[in-house]
C-alpha positions as CSV (number, residue, x, y, z in Angstrom):
1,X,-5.1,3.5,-7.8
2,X,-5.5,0.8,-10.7
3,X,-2.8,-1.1,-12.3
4,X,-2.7,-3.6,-14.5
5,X,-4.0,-6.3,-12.3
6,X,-6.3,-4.2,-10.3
7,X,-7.4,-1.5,-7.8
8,X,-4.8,-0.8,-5.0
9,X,-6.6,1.2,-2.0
10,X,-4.7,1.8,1.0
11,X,-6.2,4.2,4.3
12,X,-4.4,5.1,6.9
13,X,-4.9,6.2,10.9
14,X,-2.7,9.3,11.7
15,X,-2.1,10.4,15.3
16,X,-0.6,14.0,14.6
17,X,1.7,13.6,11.8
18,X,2.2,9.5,13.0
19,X,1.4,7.0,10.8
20,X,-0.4,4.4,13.2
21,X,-2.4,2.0,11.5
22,X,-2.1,1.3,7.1
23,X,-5.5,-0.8,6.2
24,X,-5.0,-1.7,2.4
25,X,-8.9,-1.9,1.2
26,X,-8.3,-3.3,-2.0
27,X,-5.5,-5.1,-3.8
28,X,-5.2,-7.2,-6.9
29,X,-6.8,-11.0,-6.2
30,X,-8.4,-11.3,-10.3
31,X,-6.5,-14.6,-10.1
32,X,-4.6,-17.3,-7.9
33,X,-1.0,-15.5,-9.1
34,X,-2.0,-12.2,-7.4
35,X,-3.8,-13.7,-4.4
36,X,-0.3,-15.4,-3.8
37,X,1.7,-12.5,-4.7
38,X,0.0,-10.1,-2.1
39,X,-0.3,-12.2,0.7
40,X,3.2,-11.8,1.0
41,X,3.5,-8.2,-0.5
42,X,0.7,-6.3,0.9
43,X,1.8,-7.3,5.0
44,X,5.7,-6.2,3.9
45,X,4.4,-2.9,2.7
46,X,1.8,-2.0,5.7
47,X,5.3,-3.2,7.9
48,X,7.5,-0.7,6.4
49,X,4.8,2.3,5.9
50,X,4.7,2.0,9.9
51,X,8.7,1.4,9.7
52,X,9.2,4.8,7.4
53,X,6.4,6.9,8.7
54,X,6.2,7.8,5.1
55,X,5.4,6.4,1.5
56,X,9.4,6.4,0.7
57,X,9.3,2.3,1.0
58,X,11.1,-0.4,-1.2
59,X,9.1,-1.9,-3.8
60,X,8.6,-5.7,-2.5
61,X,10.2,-8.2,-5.0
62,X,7.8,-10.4,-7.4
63,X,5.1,-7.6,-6.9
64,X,6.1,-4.1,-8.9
65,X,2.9,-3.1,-9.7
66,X,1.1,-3.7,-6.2
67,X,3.9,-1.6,-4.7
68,X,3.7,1.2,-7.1
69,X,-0.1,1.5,-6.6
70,X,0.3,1.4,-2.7
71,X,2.9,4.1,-3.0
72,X,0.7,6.1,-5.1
73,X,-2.4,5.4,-2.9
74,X,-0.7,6.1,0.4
75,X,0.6,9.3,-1.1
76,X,-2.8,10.4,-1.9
77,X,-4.3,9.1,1.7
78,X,-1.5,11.1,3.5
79,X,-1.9,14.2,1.0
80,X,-5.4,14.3,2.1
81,X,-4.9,14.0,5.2
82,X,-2.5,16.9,5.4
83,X,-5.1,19.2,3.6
């Protein structure tokens, strides 16, 4: 998924329907702002995918569009895997 600042890819491990592992493959880092923002962001979203067994997580504060574009990418990882 690309936003504004960039591609978001997320993959994820599934044990059954179990979320186990969340590797995000590509995130914003065009510049120093996003490289900052998603250190923080991107560990805070993997944390609560594994929390929520699901991509109904809260958006992380400072980074909208990173969090959209996980969502969206999740979604699409776990969509695909349920095929």
């Amino acid at each position: 998924v690309t936003n504004k600042w960039g591609p978001v890819q997320v993959q994820v491990t599934l044990q059954g329907t179990a979320i186990t592992d969340v590797q995000v493959l590509q995130y914003p880092t065009a510049d120093r702002k996003s490289v900052r923002i998603n250190e923080v962001a991107v560990p805070k979203l993997v944390t609560e995918t594994l929390a929520a067994q699901s991509s109904a997580i809260n958006t992380v504060s400072g980074a909208t569009y990173t969090s959209d574009s996980y969502r969206e990418s999740l979604q699409a990882a776990l969509d695909s895997a349920n095929q």
